[in-house]
TIGUSE-48003 format. One line per 8 residues: number of its first residue (from 0); their letters; for each residue x, y, z of C-alpha. Coordinates in pm, 1 decimal, m for minus. Each point is the difference from the previous one (the first is absolute). Layout:
# TIGUSE-48003
NUM	a	X/Y/Z  ...
END
This chain:
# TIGUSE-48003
0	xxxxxxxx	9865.4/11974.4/12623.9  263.7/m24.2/m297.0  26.4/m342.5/m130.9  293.2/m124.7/m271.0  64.4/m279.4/m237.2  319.9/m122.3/44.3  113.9/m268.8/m302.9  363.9/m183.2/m32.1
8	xxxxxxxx	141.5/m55.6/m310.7  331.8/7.9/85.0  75.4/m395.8/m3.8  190.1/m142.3/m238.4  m312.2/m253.0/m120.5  269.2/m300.2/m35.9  m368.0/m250.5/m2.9  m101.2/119.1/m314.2
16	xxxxxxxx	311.4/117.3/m197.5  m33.9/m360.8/m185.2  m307.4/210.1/m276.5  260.6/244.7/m85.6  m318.3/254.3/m62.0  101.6/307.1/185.9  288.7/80.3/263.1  m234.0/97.4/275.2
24	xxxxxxxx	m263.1/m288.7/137.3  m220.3/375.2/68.2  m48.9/63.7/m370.0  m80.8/m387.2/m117.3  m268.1/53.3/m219.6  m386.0/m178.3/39.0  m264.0/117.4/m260.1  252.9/324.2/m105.4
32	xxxxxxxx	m6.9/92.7/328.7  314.3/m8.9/241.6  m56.6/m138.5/337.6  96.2/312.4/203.2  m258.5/138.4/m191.5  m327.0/m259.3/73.9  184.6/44.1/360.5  m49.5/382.2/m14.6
40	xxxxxxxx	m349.3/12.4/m188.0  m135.5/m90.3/334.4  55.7/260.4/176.6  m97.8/416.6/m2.3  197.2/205.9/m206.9  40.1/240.7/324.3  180.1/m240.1/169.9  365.3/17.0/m25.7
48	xxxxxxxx	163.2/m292.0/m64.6  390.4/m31.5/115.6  161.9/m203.0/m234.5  343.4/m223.4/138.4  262.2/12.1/m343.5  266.2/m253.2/m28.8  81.9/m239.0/m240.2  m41.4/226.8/m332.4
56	xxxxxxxx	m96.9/278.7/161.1  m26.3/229.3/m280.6  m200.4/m219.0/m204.3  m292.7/m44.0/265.0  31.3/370.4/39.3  m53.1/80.8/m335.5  m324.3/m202.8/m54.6  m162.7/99.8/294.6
64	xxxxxxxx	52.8/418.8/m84.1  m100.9/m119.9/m386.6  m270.9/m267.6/118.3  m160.6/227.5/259.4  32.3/358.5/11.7  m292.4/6.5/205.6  129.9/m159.8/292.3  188.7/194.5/335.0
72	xxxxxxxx	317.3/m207.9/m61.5  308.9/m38.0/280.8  318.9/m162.7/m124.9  210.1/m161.7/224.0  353.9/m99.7/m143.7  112.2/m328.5/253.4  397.4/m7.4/29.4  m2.0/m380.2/76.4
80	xxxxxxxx	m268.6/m206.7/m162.2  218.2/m328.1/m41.9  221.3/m194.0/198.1  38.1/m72.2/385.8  m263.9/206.2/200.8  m219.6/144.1/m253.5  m324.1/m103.0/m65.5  m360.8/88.9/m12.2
88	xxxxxxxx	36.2/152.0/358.3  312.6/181.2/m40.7  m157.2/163.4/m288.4  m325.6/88.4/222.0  212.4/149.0/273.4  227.9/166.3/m237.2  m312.1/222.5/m98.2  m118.1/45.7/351.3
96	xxxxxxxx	37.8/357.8/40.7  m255.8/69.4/m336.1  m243.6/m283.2/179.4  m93.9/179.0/360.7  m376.4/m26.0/m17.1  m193.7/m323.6/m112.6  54.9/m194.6/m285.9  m59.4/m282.8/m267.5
104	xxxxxxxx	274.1/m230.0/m30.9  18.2/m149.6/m383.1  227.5/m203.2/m137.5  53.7/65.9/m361.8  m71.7/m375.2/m105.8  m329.0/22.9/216.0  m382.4/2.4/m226.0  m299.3/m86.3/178.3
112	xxxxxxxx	m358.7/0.7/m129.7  m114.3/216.9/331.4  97.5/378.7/18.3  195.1/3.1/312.6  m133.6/298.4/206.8  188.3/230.1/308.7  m186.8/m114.6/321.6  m2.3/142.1/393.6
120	xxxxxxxx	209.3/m313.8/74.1  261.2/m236.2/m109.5  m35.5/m267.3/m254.2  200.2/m241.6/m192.6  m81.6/m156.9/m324.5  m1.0/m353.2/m11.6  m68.6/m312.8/m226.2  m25.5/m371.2/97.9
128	xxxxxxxx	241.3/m199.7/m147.5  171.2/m394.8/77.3  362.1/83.7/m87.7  150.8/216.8/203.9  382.2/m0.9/m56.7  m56.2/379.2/m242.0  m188.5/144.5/239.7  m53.9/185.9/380.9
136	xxxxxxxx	m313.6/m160.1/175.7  m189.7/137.6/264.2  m88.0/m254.1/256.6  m290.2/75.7/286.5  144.0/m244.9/311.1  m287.3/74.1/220.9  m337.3/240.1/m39.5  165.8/177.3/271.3
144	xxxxxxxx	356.6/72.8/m114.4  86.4/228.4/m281.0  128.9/m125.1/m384.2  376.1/m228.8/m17.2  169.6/26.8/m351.0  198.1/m217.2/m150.0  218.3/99.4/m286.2  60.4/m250.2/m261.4
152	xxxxxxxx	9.3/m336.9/191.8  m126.1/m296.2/m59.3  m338.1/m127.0/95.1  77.8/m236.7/229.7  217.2/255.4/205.7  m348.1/226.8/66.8  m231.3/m321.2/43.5  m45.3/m337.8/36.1
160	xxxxxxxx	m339.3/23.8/m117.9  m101.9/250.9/m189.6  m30.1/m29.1/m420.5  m124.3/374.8/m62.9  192.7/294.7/132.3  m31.5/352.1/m61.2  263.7/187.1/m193.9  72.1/368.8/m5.5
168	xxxxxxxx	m9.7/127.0/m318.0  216.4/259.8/13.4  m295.7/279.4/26.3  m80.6/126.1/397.0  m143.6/335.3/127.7  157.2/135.7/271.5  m159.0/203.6/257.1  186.3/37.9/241.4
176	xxxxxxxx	329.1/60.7/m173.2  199.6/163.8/326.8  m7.0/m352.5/119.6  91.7/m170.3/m336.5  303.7/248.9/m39.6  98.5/m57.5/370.3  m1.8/m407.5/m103.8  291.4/33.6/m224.8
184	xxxxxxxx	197.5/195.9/278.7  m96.0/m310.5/207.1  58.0/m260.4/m230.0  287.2/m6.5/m263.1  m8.9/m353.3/m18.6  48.2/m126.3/m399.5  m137.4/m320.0/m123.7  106.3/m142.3/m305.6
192	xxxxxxxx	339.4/294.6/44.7  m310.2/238.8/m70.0  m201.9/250.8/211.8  m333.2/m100.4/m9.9  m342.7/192.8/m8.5  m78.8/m196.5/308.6  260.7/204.8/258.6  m236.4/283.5/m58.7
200	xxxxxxxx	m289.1/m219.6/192.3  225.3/m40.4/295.5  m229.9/256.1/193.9  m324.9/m123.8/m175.8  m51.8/m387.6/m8.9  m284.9/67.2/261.6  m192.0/363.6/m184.2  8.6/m197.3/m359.5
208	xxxxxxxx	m304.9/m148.2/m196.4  20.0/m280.2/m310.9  m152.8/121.3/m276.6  m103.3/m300.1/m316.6  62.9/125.2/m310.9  m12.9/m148.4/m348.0  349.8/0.5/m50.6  153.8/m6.8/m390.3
216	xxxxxxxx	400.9/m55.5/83.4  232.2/128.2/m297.9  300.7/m56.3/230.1  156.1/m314.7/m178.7  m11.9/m91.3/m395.3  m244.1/m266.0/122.9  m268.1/257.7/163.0  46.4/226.2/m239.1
224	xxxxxxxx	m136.3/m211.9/m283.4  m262.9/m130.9/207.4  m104.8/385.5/51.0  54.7/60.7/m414.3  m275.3/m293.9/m10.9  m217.2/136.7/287.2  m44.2/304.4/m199.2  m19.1/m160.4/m320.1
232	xxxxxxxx	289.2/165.7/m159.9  68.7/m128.3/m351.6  235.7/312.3/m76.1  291.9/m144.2/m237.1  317.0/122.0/217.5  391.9/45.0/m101.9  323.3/15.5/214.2  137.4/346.2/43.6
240	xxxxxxxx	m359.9/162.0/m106.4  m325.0/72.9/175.4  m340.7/227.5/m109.5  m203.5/152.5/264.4  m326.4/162.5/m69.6  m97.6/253.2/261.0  m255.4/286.7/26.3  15.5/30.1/m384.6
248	xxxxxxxx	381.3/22.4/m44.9  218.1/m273.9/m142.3  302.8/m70.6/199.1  255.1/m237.0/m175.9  302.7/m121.6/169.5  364.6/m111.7/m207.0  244.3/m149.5/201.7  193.8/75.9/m319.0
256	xxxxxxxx	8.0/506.4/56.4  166.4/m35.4/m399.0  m292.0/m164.8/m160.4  m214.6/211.4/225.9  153.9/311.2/m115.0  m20.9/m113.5/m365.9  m399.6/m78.7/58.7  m64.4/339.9/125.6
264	xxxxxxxx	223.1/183.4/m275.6  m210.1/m225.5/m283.7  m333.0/83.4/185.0  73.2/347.9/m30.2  33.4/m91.5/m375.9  m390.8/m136.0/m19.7  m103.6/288.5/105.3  m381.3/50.6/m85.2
272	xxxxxxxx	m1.3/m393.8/m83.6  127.2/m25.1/356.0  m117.2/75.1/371.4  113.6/268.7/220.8  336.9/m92.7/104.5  21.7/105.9/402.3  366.4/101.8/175.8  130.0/m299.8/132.5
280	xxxxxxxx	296.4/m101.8/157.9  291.5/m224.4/m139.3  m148.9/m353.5/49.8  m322.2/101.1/m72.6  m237.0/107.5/m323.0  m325.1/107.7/96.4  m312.5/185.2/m262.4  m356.9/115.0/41.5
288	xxxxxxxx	m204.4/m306.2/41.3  m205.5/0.3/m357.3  m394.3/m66.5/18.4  m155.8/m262.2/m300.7  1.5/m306.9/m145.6  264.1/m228.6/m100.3  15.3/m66.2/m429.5  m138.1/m306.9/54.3
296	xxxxxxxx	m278.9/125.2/125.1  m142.4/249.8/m238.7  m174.4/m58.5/m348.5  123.6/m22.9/m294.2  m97.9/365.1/m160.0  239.4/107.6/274.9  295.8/m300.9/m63.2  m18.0/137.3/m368.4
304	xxxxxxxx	42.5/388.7/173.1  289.7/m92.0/201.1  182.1/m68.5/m318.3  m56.5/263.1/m182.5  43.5/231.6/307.4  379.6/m169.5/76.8  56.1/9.8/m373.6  m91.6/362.4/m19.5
312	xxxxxxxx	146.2/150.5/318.4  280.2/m233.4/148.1  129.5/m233.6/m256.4  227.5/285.7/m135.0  247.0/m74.3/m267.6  350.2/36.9/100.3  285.6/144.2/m206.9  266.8/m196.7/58.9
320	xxxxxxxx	354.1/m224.3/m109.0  m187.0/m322.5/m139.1  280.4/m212.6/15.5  48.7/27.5/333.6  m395.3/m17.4/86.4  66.3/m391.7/m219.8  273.8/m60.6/227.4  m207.5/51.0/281.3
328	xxxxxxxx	m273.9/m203.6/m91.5  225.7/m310.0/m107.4  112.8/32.5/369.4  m355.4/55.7/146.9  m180.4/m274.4/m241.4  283.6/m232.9/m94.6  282.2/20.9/228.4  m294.0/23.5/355.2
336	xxxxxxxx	m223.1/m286.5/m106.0  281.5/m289.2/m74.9  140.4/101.0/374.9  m350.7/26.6/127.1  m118.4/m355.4/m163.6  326.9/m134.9/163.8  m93.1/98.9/344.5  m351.4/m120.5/m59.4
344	xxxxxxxx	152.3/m375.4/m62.0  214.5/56.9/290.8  m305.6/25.4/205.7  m152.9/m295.3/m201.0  275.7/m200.8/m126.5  m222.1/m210.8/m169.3  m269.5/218.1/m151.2  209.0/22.1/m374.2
352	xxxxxxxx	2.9/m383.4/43.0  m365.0/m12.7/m121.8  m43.1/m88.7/m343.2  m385.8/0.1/m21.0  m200.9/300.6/107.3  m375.8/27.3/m60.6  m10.2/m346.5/m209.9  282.4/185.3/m253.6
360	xxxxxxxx	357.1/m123.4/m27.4  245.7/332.2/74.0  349.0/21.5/m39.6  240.6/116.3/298.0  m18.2/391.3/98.4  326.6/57.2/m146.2  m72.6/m138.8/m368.1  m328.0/176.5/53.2
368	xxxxxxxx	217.8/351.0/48.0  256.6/m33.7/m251.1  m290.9/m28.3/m278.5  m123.1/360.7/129.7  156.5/265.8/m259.2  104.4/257.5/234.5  72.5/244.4/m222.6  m363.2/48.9/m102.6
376	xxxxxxxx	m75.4/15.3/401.6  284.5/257.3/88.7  m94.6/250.3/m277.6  m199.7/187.0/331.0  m180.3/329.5/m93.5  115.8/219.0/266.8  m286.4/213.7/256.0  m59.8/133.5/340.4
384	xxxxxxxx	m114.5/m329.3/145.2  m159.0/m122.8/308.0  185.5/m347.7/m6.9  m245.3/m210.2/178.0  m327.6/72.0/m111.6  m205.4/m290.8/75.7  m340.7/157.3/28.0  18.6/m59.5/369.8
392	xxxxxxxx	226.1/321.6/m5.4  m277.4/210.0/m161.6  m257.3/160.1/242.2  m281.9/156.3/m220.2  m130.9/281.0/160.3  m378.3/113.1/75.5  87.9/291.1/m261.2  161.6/m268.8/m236.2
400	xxxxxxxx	301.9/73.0/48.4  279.8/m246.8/m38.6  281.1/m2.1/262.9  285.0/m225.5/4.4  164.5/m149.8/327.6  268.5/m240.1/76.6  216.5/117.2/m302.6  355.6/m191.8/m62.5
408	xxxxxxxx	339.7/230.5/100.1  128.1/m59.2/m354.1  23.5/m180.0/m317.6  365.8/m192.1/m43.4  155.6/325.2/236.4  m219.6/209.1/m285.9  m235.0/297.0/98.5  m210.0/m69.1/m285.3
416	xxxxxxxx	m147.8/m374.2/m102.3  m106.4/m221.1/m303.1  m413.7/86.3/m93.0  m16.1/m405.3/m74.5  148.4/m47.9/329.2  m314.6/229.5/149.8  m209.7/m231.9/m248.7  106.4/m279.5/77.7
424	xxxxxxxx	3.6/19.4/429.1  m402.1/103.3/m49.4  m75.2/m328.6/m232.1  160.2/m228.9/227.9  m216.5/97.6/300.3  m350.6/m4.2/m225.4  80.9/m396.2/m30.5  117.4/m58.3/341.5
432	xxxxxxxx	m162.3/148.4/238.6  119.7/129.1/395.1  m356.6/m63.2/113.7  m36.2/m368.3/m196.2  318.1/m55.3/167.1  m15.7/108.8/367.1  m315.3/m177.7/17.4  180.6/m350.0/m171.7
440	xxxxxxxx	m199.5/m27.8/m323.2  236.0/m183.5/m146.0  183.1/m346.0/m61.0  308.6/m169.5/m36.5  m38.5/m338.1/m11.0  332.4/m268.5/m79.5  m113.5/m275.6/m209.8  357.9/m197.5/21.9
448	xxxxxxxx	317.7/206.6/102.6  33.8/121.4/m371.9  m359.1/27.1/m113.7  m215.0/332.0/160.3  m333.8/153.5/m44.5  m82.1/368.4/94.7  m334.5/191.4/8.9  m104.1/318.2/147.9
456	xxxxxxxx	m299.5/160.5/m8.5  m64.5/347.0/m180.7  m250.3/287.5/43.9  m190.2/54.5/m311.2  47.6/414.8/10.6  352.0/m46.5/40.0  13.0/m230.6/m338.6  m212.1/288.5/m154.6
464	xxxxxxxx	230.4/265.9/99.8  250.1/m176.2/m148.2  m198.4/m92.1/m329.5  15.3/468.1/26.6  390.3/m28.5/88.0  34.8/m218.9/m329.7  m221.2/225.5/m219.4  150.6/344.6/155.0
472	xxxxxxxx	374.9/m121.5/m143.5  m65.6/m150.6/m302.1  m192.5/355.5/m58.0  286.6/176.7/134.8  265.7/m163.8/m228.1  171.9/m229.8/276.4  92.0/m334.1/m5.6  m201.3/m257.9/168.2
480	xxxxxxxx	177.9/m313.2/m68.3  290.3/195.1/163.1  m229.3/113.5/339.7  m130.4/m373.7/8.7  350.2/m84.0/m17.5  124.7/221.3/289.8  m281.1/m115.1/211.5  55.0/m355.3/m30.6
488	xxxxxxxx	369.6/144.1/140.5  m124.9/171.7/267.3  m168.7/m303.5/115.3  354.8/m166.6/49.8  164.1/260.7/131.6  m254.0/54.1/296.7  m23.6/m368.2/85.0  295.2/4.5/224.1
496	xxxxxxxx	m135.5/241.7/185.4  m294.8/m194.1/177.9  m55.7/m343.2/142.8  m114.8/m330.2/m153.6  m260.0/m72.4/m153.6  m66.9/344.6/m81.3  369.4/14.6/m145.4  m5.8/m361.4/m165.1
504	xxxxxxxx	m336.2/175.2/m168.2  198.1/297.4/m132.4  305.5/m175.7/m136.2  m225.1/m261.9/m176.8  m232.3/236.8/m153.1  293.5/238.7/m89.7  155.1/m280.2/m165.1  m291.9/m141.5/m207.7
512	xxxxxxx	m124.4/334.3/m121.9  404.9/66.2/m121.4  m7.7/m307.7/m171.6  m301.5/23.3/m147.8  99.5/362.6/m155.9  344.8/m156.4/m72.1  m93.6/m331.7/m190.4
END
């Protein structure tokens, strides 16, 4: 018999809106995968899956064709997803006429450990929980009498007794669906102003089964985290953008379609440095998933190889008006990092207040900065540039090939960047270290409110690579003092970007290695 997968993502997602992620709670991202996808991995790619589109519509549709071209996919556009009558069973009955044979019922915030399976009967996913008020509970009154629901009510108003009650978790199989679609002719009844999954049981309280699952609820910001930390997902995440890695494609999502047109017109530009850029639609950038190691990973014969090989092949001279490339850099250097250092004391008004950092008396940022001699720093020699190349953003491949990922849209609204600037974004990351930092190797410890000490800890190949780094452009005729320089900058213009202490670590050590190249 023909059986169907039937998920809702048409809701609005109000409960988790607060992490500003991603518009739809079906694409919320745990380990680079979305949640409609660890939804779908669970079941047979010849089962087709009828998919319930509301609240942006065209973005969930676009994943899913880019995300899984392997799955039999139904799209249902729902004309009333909001507002007085809608709800998770409008949007089930809405589809009805694509649903007339049995089915698995998903809800698109719904993970569980177990792989829920089609079965000769009805069944009904449940969890135990104590608080009831979020959720419908099936409730047994005798061994003879079929299931009572309860939809969002308080615990009291289903027992007197009981602490544990069993909630459906918005996953079900259903059978015998001529009866569940003859419910909601039956029973139109909303609660809460919405129609409710539950109608459809009008028919079945008596031919259902509970089913325990281990349930991981992404529903609310709450859950959600708690499900990040289930799955031990120490991704780094920003508003408005999202990376998905799935059957070896890269999917990245931009709330923002201009800078996601710019990043596919400048990864055109990296061409053999770069990966196979894939069609995409507007919101969306996705490439051939590359195979290799990170930088930091490889030795460092093949550290030494990656710059020569960028030097050689990508780091192209550019012919162009000078004065304007200075102008450009006094805005990208000068101009970005005084408004960047005054957001970062925004978001720790008293971090410039320190006068004593590592056991050595500093001056404020701002004397600090107006010692720097810009002009030497916005002489830029102008290249085809990759703009963030930490060596994070460098898979080597098994054929030692370097290809880089995660490339900036532009340099100060320039197509072309500053070679200290690539420099100077590797150096900073061969000192501090993602890894070191995700997995807190590192202090920040207040001595008085104006007297700090840092440390972090450092991975010997990294320092070595950098010892090459040094050696490869003093060779090459560059100018470390000024890379050491722009590093120290970089440090204080990322530190806004990330939470304390790991930004109180940034702006400190930013701030001592300036003044220490300034003195």
């Amino acid at each position: 018999m023909k059986k169907k997968l039937f998920i809702s993502t048409a809701g609005i997602g109000s409960r988790v809106s607060g992490l500003g992620v991603v518009p739809n709670k079906s694409l919320l991202p745990i380990n680079y995968e979305a949640i409609i996808t660890k939804i779908l991995n669970k079941f047979d790619n010849n089962i087709e899956v009828v998919i319930a589109l509301g609240y942006q519509a065209d973005l969930v549709k676009s994943f899913l064709k880019l995300a899984h071209p392997e799955k039999k996919f139904r799209f249902v556009k729902i004309d009333k997803y909001t507002g007085l009558g809608s709800g998770a069973g409008y949007t089930l009955n809405y589809c009805k006429k694509f649903l007339q044979c049995p089915f698995i019922y998903s809800a698109c915030d719904t993970l569980t450990i177990e792989r829920p399976k089609f079965e000769n009967y009805n069944w009904v996913g449940i969890s135990k929980t104590k608080t009831t008020e979020r959720f419908m509970i099936f409730e047994k009154k005798s061994k003879f009498s079929g299931y009572s629901f309860f939809n969002r009510k308080r615990y009291f108003e289903i027992s007197k007794t009981k602490k544990n009650f069993d909630a459906f978790i918005g996953l079900a199989n259903i059978y015998d669906y001529k009866l569940f679609w003859k419910g909601f002719e039956a029973n139109r009844q909303l609660s809460d102003n919405e129609l409710q999954f539950s109608n459809g049981l009008h028919f079945l309280s008596n031919k259902i089964k509970l089913k325990k699952f281990k349930w991981l609820d992404t529903g609310t910001n709450e859950s959600y985290i708690d499900t990040i930390n289930y799955f031990k997902d120490r991704t780094q995440r920003k508003a408005g953008e999202v990376v998905y890695i799935h059957k070896k494609r890269v999917i990245k999502y931009f709330s923002d379609k201009k800078k996601c047109k710019l990043l596919k017109k400048r990864g055109k530009n990296l061409k053999n440095n770069g990966p196979n850029i894939l069609n995409s639609p507007d919101n969306f950038l996705a490439y051939e998933y590359i195979v290799g190691k990170h930088l930091t990973e490889v030795d460092k014969k093949t550290f030494l190889e990656f710059l020569k090989d960028l030097k050689n092949n990508f780091w192209i001279k550019k012919n162009i008006n000078y004065k304007n490339f200075e102008r450009q850099c006094k805005k990208f250097y000068k101009d970005k990092t005084y408004e960047r250092v005054g957001l970062a004391i925004n978001q720790n008004p008293n971090i410039d207040n320190v006068t004593t950092i590592n056991e050595k008396k500093i001056p404020s940022i701002y004397k600090i900065l107006n010692k720097v001699r810009w002009e030497t720093l916005t002489n830029g020699a102008p290249v085809n540039f990759h703009g963030d190349l930490q060596p994070e953003n460098i898979i080597v491949t098994n054929k030692k090939k370097f290809k880089l990922i995660d490339w900036r849209t532009d340099f100060s609204n320039l197509s072309y960047g500053d070679i200290y600037y690539e420099f100077s974004k590797l150096n900073h990351m061969l000192t501090i270290n993602t890894r070191n930092i995700l997995n807190e190797k590192f202090k920040v410890s207040y001595k008085s409110s104006n007297e700090v000490k840092y440390s972090f800890k450092t991975r010997k190949i990294l320092l070595a690579f950098q010892k090459i780094l040094y050696d490869f452009c003093e060779k090459n005729n560059f100018n470390l003092k000024k890379i050491k320089l722009l590093t120290a900058l970089i440090y204080l213009n990322i530190s806004k970007f990330y939470d304390n202490p790991y930004s109180q670590l940034l702006f400190f050590h930013g701030k001592y290695q300036l003044y220490m190249l300034t003195k």
